[in-house]
N, C-alpha and C positions, 0 to 999 in steps of 0.2 A: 504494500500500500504506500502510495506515495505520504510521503511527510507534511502534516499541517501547517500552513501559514501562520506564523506565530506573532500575535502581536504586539510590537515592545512600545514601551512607556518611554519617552526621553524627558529624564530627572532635571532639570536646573538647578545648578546646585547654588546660585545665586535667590532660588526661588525655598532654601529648604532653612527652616528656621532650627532643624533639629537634624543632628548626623545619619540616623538611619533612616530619616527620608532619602539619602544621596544614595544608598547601598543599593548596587543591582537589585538584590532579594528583592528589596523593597517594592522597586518600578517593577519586577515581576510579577510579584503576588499584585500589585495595583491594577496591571493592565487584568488579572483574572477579574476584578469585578467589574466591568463592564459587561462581559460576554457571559458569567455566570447571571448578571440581571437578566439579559435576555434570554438563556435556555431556564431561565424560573420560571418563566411563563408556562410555559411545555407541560409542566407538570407541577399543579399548586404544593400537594406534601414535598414532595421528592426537590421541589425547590426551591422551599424554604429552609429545609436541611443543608441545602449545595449553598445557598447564600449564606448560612450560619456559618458553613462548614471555610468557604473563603475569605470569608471577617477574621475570623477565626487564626485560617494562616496569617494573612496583612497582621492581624495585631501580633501574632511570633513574633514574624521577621523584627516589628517597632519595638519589642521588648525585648529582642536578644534572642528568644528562647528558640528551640526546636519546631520545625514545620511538620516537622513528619509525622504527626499523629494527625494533626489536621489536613494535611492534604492528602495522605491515603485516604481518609474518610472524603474527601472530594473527588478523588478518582473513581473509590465505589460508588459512590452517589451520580459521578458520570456512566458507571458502568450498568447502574440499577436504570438509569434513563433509557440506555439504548436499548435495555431490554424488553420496555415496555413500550417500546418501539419509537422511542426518539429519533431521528434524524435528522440529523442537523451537523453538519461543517466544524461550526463552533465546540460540538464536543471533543471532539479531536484537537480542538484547537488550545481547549481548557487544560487535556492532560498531555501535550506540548507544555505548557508552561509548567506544570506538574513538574513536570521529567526534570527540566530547569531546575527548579527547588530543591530537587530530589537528587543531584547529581552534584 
């Protein structure tokens, strides 16, 4: 399968009042809520979980801590979407930035 279009966040770092605003992590996990608001729609329960579940990571990255409980839980939560027959671009596009965080 070809590799998703991944979409990145360009930080200014003249625009960050606090230093891990500037941190990659940071514009990674940012650019996820965008496109986690729109695959929310798709599916009310299951995406209100996926929008918990990427606040979630964003606030790691802002306090230091570890993403990885919370973005696996966003990856299954992408995974539980396509099952129930989501289709949609963007979820490919959501655990691209995943992978990011994760690596």
């Amino acid at each position: 399968a070809a590799a998703a279009a991944v979409q990145t966040i360009t930080v200014d770092p003249s625009n960050c009042n606090f230093a891990f605003q500037a941190k990659p992590a940071y514009a990674t996990a940012l650019a996820m809520i965008p496109i986690v608001h729109a695959l929310a729609k798709l599916d009310g329960d299951l995406g209100a979980e996926l929008t918990r579940a990427a606040t979630a990571v964003l606030v790691a990255v802002a306090n230091g801590s570890s993403t990885q409980s919370a973005a696996f839980s966003c990856v299954a939560l992408l995974d539980a979407l396509r099952v129930v027959g989501a289709s949609d671009p963007r979820i490919a596009e959501a655990q691209a930035l995943l992978k990011q965080l994760a690596d």
